[in-house]
CHARMM internal coordinates of N, CA and C (Angstrom, degrees):
IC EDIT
DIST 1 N 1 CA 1.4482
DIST 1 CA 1 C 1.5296
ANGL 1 N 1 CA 1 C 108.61
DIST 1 C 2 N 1.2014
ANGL 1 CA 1 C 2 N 111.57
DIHE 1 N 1 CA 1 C 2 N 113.42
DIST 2 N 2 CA 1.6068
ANGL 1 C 2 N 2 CA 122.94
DIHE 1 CA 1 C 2 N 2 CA 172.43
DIST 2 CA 2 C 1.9065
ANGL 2 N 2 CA 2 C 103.43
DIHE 1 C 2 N 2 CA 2 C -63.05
DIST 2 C 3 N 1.4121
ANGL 2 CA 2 C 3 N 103.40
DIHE 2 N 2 CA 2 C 3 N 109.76
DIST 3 N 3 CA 1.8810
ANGL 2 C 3 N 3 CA 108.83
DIHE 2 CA 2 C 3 N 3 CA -177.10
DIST 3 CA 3 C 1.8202
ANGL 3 N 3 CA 3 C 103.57
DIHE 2 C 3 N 3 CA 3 C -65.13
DIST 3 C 4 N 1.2925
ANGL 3 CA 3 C 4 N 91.49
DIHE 3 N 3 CA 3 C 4 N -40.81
DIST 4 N 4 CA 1.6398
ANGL 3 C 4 N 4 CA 105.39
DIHE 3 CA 3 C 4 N 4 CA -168.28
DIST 4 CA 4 C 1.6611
ANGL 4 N 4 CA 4 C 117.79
DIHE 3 C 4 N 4 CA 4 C -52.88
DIST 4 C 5 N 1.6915
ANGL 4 CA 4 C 5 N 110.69
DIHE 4 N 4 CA 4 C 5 N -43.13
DIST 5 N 5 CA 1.6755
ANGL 4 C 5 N 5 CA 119.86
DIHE 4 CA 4 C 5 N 5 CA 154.19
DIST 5 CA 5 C 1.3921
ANGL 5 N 5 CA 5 C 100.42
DIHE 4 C 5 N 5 CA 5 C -30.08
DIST 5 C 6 N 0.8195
ANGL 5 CA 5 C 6 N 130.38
DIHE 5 N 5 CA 5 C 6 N -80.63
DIST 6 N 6 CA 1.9807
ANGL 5 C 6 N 6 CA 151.56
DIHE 5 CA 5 C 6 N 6 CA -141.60
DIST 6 CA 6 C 1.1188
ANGL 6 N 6 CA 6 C 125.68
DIHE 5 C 6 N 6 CA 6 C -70.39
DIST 6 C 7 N 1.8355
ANGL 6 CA 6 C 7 N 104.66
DIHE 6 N 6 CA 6 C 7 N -40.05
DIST 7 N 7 CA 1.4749
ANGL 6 C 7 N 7 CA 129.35
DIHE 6 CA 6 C 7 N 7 CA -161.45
DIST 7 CA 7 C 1.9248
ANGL 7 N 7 CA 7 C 103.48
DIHE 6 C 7 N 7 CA 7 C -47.22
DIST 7 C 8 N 1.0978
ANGL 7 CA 7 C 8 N 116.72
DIHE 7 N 7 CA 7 C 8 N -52.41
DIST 8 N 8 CA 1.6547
ANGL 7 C 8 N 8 CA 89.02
DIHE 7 CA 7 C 8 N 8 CA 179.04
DIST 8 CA 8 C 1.2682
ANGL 8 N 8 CA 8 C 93.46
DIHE 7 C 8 N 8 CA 8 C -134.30
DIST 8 C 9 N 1.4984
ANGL 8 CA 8 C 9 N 85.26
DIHE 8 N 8 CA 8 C 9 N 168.48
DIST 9 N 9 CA 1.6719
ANGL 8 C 9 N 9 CA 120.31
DIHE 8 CA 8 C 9 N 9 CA 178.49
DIST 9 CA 9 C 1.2712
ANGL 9 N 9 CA 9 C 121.69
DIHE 8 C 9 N 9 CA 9 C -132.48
DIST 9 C 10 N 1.1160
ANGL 9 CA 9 C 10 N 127.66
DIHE 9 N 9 CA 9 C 10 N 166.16
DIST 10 N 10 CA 1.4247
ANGL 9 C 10 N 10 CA 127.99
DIHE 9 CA 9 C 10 N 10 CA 178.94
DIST 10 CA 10 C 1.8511
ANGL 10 N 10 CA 10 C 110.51
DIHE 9 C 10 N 10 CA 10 C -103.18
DIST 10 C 11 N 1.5280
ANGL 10 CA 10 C 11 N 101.88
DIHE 10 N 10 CA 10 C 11 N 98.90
DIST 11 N 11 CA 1.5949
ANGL 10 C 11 N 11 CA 112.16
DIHE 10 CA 10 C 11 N 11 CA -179.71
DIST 11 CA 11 C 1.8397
ANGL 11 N 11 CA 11 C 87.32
DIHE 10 C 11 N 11 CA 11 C -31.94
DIST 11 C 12 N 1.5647
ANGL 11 CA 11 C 12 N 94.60
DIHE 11 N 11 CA 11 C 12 N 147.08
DIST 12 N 12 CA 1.4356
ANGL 11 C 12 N 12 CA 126.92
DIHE 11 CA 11 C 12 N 12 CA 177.34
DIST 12 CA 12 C 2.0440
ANGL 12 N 12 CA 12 C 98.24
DIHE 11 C 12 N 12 CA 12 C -86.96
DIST 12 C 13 N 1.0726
ANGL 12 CA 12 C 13 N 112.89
DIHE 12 N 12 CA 12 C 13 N -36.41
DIST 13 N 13 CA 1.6404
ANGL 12 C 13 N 13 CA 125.40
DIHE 12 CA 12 C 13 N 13 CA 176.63
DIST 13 CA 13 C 1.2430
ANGL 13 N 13 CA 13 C 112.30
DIHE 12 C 13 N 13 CA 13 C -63.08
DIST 13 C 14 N 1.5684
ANGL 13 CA 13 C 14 N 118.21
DIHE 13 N 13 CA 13 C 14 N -80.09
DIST 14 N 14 CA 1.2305
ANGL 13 C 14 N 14 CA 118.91
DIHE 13 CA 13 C 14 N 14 CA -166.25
DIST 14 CA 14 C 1.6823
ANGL 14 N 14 CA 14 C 110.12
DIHE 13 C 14 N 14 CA 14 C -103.22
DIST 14 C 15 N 0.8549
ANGL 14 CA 14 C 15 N 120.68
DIHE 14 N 14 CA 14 C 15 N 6.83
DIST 15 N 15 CA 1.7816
ANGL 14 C 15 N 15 CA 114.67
DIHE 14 CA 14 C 15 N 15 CA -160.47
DIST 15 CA 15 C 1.5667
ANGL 15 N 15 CA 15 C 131.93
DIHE 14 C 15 N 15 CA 15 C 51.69
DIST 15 C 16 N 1.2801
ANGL 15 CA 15 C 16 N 88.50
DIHE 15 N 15 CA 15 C 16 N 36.04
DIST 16 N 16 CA 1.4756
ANGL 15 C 16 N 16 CA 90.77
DIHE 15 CA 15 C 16 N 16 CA -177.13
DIST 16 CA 16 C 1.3500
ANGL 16 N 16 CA 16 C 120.96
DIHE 15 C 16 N 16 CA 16 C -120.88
DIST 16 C 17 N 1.0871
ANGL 16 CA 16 C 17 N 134.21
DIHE 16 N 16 CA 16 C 17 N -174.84
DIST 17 N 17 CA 1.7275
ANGL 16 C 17 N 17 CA 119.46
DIHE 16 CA 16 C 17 N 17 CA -162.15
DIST 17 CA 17 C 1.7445
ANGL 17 N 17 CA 17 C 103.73
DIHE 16 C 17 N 17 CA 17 C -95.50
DIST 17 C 18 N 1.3035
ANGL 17 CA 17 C 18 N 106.59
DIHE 17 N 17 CA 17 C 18 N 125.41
DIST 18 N 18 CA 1.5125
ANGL 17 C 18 N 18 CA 124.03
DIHE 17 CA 17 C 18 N 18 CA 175.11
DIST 18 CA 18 C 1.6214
ANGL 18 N 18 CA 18 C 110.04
DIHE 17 C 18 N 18 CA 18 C -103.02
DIST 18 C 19 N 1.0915
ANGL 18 CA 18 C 19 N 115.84
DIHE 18 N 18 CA 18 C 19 N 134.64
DIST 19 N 19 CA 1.7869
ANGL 18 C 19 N 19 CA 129.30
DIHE 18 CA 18 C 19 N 19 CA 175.64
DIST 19 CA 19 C 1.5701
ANGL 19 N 19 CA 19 C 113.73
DIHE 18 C 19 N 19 CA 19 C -90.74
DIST 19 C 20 N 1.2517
ANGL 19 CA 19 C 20 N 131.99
DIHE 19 N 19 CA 19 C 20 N 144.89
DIST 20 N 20 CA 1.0526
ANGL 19 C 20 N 20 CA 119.44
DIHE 19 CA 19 C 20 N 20 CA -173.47
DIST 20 CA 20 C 1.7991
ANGL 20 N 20 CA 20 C 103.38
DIHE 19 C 20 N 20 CA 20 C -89.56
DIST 20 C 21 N 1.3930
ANGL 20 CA 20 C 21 N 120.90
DIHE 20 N 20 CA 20 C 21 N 155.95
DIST 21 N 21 CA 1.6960
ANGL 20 C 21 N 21 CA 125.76
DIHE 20 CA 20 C 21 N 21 CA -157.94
DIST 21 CA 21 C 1.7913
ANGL 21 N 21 CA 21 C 69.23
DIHE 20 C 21 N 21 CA 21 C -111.22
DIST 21 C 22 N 1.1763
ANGL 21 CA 21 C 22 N 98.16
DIHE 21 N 21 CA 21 C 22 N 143.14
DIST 22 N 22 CA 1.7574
ANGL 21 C 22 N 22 CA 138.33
DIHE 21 CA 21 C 22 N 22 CA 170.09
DIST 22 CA 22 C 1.5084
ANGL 22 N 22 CA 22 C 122.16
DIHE 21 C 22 N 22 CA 22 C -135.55
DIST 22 C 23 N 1.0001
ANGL 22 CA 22 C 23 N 104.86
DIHE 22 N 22 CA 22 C 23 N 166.20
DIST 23 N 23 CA 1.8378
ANGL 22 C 23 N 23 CA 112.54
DIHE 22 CA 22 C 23 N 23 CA -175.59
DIST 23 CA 23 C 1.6620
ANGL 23 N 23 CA 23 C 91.12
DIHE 22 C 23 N 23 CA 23 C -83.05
DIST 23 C 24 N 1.7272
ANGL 23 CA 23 C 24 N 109.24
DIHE 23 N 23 CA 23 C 24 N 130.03
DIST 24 N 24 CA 1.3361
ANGL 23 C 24 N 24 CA 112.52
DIHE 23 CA 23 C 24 N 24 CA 170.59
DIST 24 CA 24 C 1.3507
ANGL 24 N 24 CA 24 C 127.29
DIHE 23 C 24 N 24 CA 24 C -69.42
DIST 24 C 25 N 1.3576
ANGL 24 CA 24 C 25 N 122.68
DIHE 24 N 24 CA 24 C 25 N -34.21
DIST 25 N 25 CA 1.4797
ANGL 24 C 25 N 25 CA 115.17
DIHE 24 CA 24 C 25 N 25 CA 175.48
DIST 25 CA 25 C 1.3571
ANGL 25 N 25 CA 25 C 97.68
DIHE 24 C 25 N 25 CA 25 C -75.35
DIST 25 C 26 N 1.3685
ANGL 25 CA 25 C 26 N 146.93
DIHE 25 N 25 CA 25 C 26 N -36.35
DIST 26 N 26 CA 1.8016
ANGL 25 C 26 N 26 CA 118.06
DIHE 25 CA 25 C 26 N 26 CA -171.66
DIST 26 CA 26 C 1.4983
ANGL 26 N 26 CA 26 C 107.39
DIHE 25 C 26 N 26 CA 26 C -108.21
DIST 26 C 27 N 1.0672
ANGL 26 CA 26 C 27 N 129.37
DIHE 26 N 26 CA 26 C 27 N 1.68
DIST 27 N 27 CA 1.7786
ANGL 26 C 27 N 27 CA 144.73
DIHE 26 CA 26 C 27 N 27 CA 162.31
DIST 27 CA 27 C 1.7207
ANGL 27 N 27 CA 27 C 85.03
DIHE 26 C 27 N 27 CA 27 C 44.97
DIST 27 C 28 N 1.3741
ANGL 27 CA 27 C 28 N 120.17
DIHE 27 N 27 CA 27 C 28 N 44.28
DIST 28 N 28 CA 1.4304
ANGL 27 C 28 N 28 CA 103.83
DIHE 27 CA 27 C 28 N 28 CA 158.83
DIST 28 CA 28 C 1.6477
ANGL 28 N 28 CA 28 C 109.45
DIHE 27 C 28 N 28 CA 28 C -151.23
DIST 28 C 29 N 1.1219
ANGL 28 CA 28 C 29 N 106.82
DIHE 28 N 28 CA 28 C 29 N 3.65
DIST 29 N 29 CA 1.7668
ANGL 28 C 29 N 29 CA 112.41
DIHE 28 CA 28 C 29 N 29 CA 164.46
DIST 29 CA 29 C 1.1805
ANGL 29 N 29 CA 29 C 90.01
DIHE 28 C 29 N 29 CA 29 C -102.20
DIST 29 C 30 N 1.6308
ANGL 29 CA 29 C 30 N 103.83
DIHE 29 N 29 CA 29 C 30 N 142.71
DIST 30 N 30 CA 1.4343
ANGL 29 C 30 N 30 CA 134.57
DIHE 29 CA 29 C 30 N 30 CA 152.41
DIST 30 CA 30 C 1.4632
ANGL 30 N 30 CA 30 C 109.53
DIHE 29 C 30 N 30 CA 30 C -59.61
DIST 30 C 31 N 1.0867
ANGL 30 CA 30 C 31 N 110.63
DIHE 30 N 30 CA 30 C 31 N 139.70
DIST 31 N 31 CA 1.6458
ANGL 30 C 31 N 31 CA 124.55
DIHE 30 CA 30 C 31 N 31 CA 150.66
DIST 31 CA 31 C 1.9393
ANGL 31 N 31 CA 31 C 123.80
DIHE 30 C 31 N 31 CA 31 C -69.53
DIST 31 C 32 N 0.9862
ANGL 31 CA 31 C 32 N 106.02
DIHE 31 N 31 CA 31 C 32 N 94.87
DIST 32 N 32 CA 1.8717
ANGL 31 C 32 N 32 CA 103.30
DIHE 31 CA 31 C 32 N 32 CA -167.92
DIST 32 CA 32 C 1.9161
ANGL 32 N 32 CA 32 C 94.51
DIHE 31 C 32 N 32 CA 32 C -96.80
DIST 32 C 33 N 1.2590
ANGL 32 CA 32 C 33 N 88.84
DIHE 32 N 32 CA 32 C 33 N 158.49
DIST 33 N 33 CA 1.6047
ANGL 32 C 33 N 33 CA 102.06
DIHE 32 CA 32 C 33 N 33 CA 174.23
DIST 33 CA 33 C 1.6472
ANGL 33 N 33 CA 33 C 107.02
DIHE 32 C 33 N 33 CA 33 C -91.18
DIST 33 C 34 N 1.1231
ANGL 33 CA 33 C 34 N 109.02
DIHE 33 N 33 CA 33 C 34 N -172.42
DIST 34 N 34 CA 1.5054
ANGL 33 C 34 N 34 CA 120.74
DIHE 33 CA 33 C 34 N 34 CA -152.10
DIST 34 CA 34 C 1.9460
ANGL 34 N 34 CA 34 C 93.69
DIHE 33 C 34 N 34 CA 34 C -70.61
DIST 34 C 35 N 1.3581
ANGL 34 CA 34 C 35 N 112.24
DIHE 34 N 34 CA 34 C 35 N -41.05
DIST 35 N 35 CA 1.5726
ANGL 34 C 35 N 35 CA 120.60
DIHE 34 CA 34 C 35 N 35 CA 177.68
DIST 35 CA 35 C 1.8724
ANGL 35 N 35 CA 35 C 92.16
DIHE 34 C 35 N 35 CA 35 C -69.75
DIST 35 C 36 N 0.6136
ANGL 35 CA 35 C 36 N 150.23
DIHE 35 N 35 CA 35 C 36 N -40.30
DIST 36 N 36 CA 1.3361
ANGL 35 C 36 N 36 CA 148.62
DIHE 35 CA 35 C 36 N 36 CA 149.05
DIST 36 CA 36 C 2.1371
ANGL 36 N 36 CA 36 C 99.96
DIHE 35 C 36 N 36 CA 36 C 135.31
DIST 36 C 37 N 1.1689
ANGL 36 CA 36 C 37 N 93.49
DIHE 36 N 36 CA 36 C 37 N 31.07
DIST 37 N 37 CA 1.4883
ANGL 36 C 37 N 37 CA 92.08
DIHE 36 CA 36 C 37 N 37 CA 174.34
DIST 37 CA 37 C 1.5234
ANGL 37 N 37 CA 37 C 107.64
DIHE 36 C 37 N 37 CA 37 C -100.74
DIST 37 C 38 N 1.6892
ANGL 37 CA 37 C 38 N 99.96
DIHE 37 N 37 CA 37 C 38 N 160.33
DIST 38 N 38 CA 1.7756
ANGL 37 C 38 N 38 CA 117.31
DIHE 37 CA 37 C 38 N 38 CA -176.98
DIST 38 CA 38 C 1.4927
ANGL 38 N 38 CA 38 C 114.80
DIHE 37 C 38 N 38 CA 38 C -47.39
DIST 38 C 39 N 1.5843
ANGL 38 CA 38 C 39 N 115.68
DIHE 38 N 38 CA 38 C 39 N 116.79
DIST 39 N 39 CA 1.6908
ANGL 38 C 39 N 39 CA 99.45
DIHE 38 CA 38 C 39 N 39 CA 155.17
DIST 39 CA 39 C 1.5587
ANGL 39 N 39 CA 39 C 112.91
DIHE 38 C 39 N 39 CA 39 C -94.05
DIST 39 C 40 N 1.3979
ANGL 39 CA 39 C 40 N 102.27
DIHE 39 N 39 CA 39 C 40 N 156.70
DIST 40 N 40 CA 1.2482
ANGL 39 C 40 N 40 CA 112.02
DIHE 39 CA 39 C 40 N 40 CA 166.30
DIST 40 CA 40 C 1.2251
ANGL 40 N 40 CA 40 C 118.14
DIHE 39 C 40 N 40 CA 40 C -148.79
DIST 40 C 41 N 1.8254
ANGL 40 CA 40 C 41 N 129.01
DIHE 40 N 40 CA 40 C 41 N 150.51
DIST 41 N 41 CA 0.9933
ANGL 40 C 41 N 41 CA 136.94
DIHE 40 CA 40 C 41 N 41 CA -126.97
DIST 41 CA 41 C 1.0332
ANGL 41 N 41 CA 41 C 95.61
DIHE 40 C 41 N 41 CA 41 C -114.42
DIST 41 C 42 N 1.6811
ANGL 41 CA 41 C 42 N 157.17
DIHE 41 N 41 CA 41 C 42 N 118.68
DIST 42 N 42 CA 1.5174
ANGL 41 C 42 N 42 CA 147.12
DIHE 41 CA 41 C 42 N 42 CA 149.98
DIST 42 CA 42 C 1.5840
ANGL 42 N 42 CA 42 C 120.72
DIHE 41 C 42 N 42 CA 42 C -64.55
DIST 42 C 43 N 1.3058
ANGL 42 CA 42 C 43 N 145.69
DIHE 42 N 42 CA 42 C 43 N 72.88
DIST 43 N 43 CA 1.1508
ANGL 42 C 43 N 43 CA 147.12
DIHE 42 CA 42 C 43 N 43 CA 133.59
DIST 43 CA 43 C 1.8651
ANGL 43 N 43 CA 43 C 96.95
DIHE 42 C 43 N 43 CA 43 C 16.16
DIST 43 C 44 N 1.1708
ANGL 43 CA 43 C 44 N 135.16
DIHE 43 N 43 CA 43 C 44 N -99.96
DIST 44 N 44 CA 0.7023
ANGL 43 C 44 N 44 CA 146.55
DIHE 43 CA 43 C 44 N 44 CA -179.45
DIST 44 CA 44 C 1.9386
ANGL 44 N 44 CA 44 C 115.77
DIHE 43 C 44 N 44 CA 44 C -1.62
DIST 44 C 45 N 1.5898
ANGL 44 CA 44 C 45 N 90.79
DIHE 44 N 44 CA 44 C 45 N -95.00
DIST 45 N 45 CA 1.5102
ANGL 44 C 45 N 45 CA 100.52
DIHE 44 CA 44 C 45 N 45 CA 178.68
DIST 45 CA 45 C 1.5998
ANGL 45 N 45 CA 45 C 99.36
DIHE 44 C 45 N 45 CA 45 C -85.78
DIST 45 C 46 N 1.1301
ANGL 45 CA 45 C 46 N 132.26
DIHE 45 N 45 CA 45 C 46 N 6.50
DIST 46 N 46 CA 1.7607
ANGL 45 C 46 N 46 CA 125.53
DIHE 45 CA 45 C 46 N 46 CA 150.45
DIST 46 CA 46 C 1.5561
ANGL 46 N 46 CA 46 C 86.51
DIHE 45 C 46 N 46 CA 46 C 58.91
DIST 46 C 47 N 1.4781
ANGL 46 CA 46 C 47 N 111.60
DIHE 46 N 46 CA 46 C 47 N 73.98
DIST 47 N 47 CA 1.3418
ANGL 46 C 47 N 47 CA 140.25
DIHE 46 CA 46 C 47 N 47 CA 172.39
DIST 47 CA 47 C 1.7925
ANGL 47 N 47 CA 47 C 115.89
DIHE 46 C 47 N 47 CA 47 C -154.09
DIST 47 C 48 N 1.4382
ANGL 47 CA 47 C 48 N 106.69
DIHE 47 N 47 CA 47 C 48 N 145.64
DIST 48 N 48 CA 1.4778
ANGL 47 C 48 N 48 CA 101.92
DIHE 47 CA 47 C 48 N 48 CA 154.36
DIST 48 CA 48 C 1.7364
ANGL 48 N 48 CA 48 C 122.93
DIHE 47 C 48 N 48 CA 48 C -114.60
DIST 48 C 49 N 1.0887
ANGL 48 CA 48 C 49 N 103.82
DIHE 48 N 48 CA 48 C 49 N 156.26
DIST 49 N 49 CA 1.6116
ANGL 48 C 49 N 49 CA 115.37
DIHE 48 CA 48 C 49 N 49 CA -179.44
DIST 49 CA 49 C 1.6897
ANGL 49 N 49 CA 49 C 114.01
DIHE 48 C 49 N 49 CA 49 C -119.57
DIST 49 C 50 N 1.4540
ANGL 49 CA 49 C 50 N 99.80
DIHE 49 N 49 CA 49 C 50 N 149.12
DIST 50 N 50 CA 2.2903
ANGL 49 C 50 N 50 CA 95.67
DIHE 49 CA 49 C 50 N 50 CA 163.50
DIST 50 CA 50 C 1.5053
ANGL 50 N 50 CA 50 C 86.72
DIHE 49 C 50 N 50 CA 50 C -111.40
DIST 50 C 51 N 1.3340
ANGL 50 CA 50 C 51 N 94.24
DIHE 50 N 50 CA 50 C 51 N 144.92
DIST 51 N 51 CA 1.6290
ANGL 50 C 51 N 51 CA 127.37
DIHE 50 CA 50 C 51 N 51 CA 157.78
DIST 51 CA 51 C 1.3086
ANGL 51 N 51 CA 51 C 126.26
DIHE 50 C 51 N 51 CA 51 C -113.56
DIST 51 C 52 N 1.4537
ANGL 51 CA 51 C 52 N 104.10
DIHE 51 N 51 CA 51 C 52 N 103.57
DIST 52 N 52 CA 1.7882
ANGL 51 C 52 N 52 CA 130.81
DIHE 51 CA 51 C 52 N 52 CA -160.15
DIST 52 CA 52 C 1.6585
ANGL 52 N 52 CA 52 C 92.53
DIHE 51 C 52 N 52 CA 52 C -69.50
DIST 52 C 53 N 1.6207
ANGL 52 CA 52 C 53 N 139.93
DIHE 52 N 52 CA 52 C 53 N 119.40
DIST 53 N 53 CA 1.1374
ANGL 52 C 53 N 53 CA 123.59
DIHE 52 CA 52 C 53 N 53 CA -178.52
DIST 53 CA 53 C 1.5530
ANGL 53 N 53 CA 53 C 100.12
DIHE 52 C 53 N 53 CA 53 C -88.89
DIST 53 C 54 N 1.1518
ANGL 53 CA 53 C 54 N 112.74
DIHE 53 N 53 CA 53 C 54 N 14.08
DIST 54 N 54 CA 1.4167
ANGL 53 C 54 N 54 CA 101.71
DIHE 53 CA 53 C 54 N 54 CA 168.67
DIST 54 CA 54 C 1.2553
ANGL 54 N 54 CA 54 C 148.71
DIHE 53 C 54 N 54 CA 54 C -124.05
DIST 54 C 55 N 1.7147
ANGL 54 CA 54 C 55 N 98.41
DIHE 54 N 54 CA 54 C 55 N 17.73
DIST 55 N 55 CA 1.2648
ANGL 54 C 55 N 55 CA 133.83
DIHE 54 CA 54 C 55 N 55 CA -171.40
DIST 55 CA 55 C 1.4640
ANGL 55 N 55 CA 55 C 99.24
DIHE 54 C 55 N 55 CA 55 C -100.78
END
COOR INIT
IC SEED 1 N 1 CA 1 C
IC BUILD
């Protein structure tokens, strides 16, 4: 899985730029939620979100 495709998103909350959360020792798996979709982290409003790729 190419991380770099993925790496941000646009928070669904605030519109602002979200990073995708990965495992720290191999910084190249994604972090998925329990349904096994992407989280990602908003800097911004200092929140996390999942992004359903199939919605």
């Amino acid at each position: 899985m190419n991380v770099e495709q993925i790496k941000y998103q646009t928070c669904p909350y605030d519109q602002e730029e979200a990073i995708l959360l990965v495992d720290p020792e191999t910084e190249s798996m994604p972090d998925t939620d329990e349904d096994g979709d992407l989280q990602y982290y908003c800097p911004a409003g200092h929140h996390t979100f999942s992004l359903d790729e199939d919605n």
